[in-house]
C-alpha positions in Angstrom: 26.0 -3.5 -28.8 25.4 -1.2 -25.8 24.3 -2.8 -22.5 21.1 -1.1 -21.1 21.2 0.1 -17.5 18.4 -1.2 -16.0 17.1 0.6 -12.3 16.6 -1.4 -9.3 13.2 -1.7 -8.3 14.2 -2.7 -4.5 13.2 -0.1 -2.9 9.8 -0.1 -4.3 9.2 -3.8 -3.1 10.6 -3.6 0.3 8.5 -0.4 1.4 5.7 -1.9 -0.4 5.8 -4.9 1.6 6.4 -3.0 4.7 3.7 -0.3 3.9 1.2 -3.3 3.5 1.9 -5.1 6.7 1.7 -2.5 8.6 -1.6 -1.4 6.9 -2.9 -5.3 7.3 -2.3 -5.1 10.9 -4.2 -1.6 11.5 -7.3 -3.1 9.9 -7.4 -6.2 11.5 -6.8 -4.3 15.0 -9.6 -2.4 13.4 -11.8 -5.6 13.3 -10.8 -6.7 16.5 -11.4 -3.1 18.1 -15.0 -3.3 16.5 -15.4 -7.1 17.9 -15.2 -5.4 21.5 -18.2 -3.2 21.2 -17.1 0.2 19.7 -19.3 1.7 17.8 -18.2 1.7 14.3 -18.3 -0.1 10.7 -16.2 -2.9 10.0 -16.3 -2.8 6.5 -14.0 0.1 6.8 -11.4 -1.9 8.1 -12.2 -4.1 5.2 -11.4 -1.8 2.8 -8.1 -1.4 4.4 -7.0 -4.8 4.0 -8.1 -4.9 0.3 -5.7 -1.5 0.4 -3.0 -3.8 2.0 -3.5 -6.7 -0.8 -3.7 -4.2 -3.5 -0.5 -2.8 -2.4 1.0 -6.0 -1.6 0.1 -7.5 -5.5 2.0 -3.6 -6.6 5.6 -4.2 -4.8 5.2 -8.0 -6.5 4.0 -6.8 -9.5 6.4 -3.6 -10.1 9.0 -5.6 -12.3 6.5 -6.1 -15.1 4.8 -3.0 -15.2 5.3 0.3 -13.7 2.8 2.4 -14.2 -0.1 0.1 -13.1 2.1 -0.7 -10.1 2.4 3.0 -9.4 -1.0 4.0 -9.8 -2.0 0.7 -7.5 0.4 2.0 -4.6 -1.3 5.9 -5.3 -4.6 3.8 -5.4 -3.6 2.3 -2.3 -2.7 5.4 -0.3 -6.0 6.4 -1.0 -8.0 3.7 0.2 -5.9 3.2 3.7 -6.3 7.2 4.3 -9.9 7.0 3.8 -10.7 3.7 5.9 -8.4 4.2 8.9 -7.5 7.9 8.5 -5.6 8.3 11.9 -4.1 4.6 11.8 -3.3 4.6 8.5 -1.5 7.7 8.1 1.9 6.0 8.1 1.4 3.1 5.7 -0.6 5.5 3.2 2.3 8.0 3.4 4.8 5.3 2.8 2.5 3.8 -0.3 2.3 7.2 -1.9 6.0 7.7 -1.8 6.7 4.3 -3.1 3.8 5.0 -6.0 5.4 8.3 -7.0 9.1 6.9 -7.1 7.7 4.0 -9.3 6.2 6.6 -12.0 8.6 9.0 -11.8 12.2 7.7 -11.6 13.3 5.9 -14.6 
């Protein structure tokens, strides 16, 4: 019988991880920012912390299913860029990478 050669997901999970504490951190400095006075929404920053979770439940989740990991890191990206566009840059960047290597490499 011939063995299968199964691909590490590693990388996936540790940028995932990364990508969403660095994205949970920008929306709670978010909150906090809006706590002070600023003018602004704090549901945004809400919306990047469900970004954070969703992409934290992908990098744990990418072992059983790739595609619906994939498409929640893209999902994600998408979510952090919209609610914190200029603090979110890097973790949405770093999500969307992580979501196309987990569709596309086999």
């Amino acid at each position: 019988m011939k063995k299968l050669k199964s691909t590490s997901r590693l990388f996936e999970k540790i940028f995932g991880i990364v990508a969403s504490l660095i994205s949970l951190v920008n929306g709670s400095f978010f909150i906090f920012l809006e706590s002070g006075g600023h003018a602004g929404n704090s549901f945004i920053a809400l919306v990047s912390i469900v970004g954070a979770i969703l992409g934290f439940v992908s990098s744990f989740y990418i072992d059983r299913d790739l595609e619906f990991a994939g498409v929640g890191f893209i999902i994600a990206a998408i979510l952090i860029l919209m609610s914190v566009p200029h603090w979110g840059i890097v973790s949405s960047v770093i999500f969307l990478i992580v979501g196309i290597s987990a569709l596309f490499r086999k």
